[in-house]
C-alpha positions in Angstrom: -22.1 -63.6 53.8 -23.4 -60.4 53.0 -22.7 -57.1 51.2 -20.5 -55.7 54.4 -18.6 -58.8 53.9 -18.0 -58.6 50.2 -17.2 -54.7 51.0 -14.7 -55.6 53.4 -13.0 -58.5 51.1 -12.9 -56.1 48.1 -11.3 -53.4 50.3 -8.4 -56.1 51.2 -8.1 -56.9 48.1 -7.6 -53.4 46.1 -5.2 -52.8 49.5 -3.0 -55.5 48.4 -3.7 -54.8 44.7 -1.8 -52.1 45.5 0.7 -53.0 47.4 1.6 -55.6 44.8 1.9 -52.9 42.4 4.0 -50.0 44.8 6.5 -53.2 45.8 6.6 -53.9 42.2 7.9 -50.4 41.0 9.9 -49.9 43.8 11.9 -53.4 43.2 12.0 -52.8 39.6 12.7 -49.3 39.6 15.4 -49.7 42.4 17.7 -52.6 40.9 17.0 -50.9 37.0 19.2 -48.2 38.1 22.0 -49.5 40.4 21.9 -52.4 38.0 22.2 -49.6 35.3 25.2 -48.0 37.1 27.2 -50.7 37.3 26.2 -52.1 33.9 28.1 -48.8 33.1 31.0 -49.4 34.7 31.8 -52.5 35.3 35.7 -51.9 35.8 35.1 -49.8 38.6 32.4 -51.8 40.5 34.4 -54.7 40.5 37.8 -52.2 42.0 35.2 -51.0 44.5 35.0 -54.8 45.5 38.4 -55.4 45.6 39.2 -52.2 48.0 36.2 -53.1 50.3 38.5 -56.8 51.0 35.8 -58.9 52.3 36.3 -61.0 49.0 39.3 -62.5 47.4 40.7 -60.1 44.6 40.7 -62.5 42.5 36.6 -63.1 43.3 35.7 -59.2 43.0 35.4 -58.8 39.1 33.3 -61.9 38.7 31.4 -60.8 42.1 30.9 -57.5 40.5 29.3 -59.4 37.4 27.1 -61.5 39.0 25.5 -58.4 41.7 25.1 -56.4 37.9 23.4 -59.8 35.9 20.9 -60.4 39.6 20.0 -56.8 39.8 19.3 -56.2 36.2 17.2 -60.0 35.8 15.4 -59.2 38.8 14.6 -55.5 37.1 13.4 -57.2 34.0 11.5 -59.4 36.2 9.0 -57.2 38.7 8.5 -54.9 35.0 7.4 -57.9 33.3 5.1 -58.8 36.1 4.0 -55.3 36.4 2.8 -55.3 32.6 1.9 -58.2 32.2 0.1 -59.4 35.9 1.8 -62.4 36.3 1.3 -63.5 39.9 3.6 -65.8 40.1 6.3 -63.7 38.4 5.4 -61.3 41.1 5.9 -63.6 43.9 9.3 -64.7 42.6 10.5 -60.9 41.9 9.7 -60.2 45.6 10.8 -63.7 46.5 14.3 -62.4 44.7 14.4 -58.7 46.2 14.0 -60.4 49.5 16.8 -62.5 48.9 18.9 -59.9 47.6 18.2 -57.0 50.1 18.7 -59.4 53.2 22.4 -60.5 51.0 23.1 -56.8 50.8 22.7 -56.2 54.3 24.7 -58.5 55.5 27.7 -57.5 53.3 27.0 -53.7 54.4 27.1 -55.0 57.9 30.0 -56.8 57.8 31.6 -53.6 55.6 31.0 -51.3 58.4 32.8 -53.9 61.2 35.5 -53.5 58.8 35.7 -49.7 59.6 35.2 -48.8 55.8 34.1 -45.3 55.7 34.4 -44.8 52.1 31.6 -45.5 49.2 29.5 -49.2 49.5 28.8 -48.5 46.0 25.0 -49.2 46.9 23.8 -46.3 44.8 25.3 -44.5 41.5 25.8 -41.5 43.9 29.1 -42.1 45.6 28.6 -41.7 49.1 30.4 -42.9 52.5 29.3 -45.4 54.4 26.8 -44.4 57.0 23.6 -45.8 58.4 22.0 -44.6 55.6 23.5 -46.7 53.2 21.6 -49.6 54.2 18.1 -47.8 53.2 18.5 -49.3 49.5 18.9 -53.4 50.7 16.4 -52.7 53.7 14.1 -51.3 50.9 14.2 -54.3 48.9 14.3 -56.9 51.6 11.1 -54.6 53.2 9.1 -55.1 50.3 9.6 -58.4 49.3 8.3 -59.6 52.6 5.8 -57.1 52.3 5.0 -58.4 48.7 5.3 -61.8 49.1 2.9 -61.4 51.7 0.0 -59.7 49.6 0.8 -62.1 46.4 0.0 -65.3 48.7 -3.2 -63.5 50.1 -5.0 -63.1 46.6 -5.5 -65.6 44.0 -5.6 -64.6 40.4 -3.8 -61.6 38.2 -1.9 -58.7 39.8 -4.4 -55.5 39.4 -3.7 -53.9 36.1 -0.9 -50.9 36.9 -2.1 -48.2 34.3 -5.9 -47.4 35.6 -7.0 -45.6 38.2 -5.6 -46.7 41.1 -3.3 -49.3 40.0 -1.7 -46.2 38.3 -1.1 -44.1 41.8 -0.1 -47.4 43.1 2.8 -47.2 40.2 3.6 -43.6 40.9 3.9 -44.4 44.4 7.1 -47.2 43.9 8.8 -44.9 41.6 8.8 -42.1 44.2 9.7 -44.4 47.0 12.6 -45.7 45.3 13.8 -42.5 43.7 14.2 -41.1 47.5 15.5 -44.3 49.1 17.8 -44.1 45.8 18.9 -40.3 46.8 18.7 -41.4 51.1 22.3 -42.5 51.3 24.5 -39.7 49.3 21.9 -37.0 51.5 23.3 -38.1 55.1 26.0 -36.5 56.8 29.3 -37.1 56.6 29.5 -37.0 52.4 31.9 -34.0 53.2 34.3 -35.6 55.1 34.9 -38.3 53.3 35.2 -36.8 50.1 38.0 -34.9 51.7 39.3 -38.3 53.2 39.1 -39.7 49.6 41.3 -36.4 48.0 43.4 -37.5 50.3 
């Protein structure tokens, strides 16, 4: 083939070394804190479920269980992969995000056609519903398609994510999901509804 060809391949390649490795640290950093949050308060997640009324009330507690348990295994899961290279780990993480960012969407969606204005809960900073609030499930269900994608297009180990690159590639997830974290509670309209909630 030639040295231009084997140039080219090992450019694709360390491109979607590194996407493998952003997607990775975004998904893991992303669900390890609203996992976190509602880890922390449980109680409250679940009332937030109940007061949204697209579920039974009876179904909102357990719901509110089951969202914590996903986001939490699926943190544990794109880490693990990030440490420890596991392709295939990688491919279900993303696999997982995807899942759970288009499931998230949908609920936001149907939330809003409610004519809910108060918080989704998306986030651990309360914030009204807006058009922002879907930036966190878009962000997952983005880069799982994105990192499914790269995982089926090289064989063999995901890069290692503490040299060189693979490092900035790291650094780059974490300050991607820190800002799609921060996104919704930024947009307008916090104001008003935290006066409509003193209400």
């Amino acid at each position: 083939m030639g040295p231009a060809h084997d140039a080219a391949a090992a450019a694709v390649a360390a491109m979607l070394g590194f996407v493998t490795l952003c997607g990775l640290a975004l998904v893991a950093a992303l669900v390890a804190v609203t996992g976190g949050a509602h880890l922390l308060a449980p109680a409250a997640f679940g009332r937030l479920l109940r007061h949204h009324r697209l579920l039974p009330g009876a179904l909102a507690a357990p719901a509110a269980l089951a969202v914590t348990a996903g986001e939490l295994a699926l943190a544990g899961a794109a880490a693990a992969a990030l440490a420890g290279g596991d392709r295939r780990l990688a491919a279900v993480a993303f696999a997982a995000a995807l899942a759970l960012g288009l499931g998230c969407s949908a609920y936001l969606r149907r939330l809003s056609r409610s004519g809910h204005t108060g918080s989704c809960g998306c986030t651990p900073l309360d914030s009204p519903l807006t058009p922002a609030s879907f930036a966190p499930a878009a962000a997952l269900a983005v880069t799982g398609a994105l990192g499914l994608a790269a995982t089926s297009a090289v064989a063999g180990a995901v890069p290692p994510a503490g040299e060189g690159w693979g490092a900035l590639a790291v650094a780059w997830g974490l300050l991607l999901a820190g800002l799609v974290l921060l996104l919704p509670a930024s947009a307008p309209g916090r104001t008003a509804a935290a006066g409509e909630g003193a209400r």
